[in-house]
C-alpha positions in Angstrom: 0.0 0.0 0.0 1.4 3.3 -0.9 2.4 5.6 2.4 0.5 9.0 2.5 2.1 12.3 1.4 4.4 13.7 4.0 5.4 17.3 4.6 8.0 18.7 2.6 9.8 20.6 5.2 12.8 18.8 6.4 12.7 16.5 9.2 9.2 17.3 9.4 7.4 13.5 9.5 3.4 14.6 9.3 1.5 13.7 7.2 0.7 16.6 4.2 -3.0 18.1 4.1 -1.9 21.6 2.1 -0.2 22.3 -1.1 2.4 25.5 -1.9 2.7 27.0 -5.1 5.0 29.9 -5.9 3.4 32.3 -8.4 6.5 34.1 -9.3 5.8 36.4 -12.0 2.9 37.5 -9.3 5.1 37.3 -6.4 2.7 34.9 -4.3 2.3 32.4 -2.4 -0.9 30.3 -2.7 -1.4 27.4 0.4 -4.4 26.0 -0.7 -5.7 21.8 -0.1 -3.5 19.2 -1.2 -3.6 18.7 -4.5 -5.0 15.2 -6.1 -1.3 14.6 -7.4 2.0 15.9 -6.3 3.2 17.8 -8.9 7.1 19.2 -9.6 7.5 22.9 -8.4 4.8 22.5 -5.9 5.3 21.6 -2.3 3.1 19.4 0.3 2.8 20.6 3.9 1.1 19.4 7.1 -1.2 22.0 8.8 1.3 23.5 11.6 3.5 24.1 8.4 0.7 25.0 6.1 -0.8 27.3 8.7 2.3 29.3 9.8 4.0 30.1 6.4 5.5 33.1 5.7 7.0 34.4 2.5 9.8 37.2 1.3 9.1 40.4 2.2 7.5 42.0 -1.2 5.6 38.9 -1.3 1.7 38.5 -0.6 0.3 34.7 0.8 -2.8 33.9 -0.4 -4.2 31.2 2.5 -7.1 28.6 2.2 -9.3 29.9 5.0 -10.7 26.7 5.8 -9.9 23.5 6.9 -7.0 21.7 5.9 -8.4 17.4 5.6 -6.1 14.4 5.0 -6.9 13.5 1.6 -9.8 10.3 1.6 -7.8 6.9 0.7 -7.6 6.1 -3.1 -8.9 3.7 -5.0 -5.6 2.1 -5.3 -5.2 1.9 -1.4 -8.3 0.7 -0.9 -7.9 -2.3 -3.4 -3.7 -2.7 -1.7 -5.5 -3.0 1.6 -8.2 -5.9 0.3 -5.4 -7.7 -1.0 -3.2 -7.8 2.1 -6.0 -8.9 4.4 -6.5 -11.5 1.6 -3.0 -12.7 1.5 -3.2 -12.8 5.8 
């Protein structure tokens, strides 16, 4: 079964619920839910990460106001899981 997104921030061993994308030609950044797929140039954080962010001064942060939610389990986990209580 695949292990859930972690936090990008080193050493940091939560589990991700937010994604950060630079929007450089806007000078923002955007912490919004985690996104369905991780994606290059993006970054996953937990909440405590998520929630305290700060970027360069000059720069604005655009924040998701609500709720950050562990993403629900995949189809793919879901079916990983059936088969390993199958195999047991």
């Amino acid at each position: 079964m695949r292990s859930p997104r972690r936090c990008s921030r080193n050493g940091c061993p939560r589990q991700a619920v937010a994604t950060l994308t630079y929007v450089y030609n806007e000078s923002t950044a955007v912490v919004g839910p985690l996104a369905a797929f991780a994606e290059p140039h993006t970054y996953d954080l937990c909440e405590p990460h998520a929630r305290s962010l700060t970027a360069p001064r000059g720069w604005d942060v655009v924040r998701h106001e609500g709720e950050f939610e562990p993403p629900p389990p995949t189809t793919d986990d879901l079916v990983a899981l059936a088969e390993a209580v199958r195999e047991a």
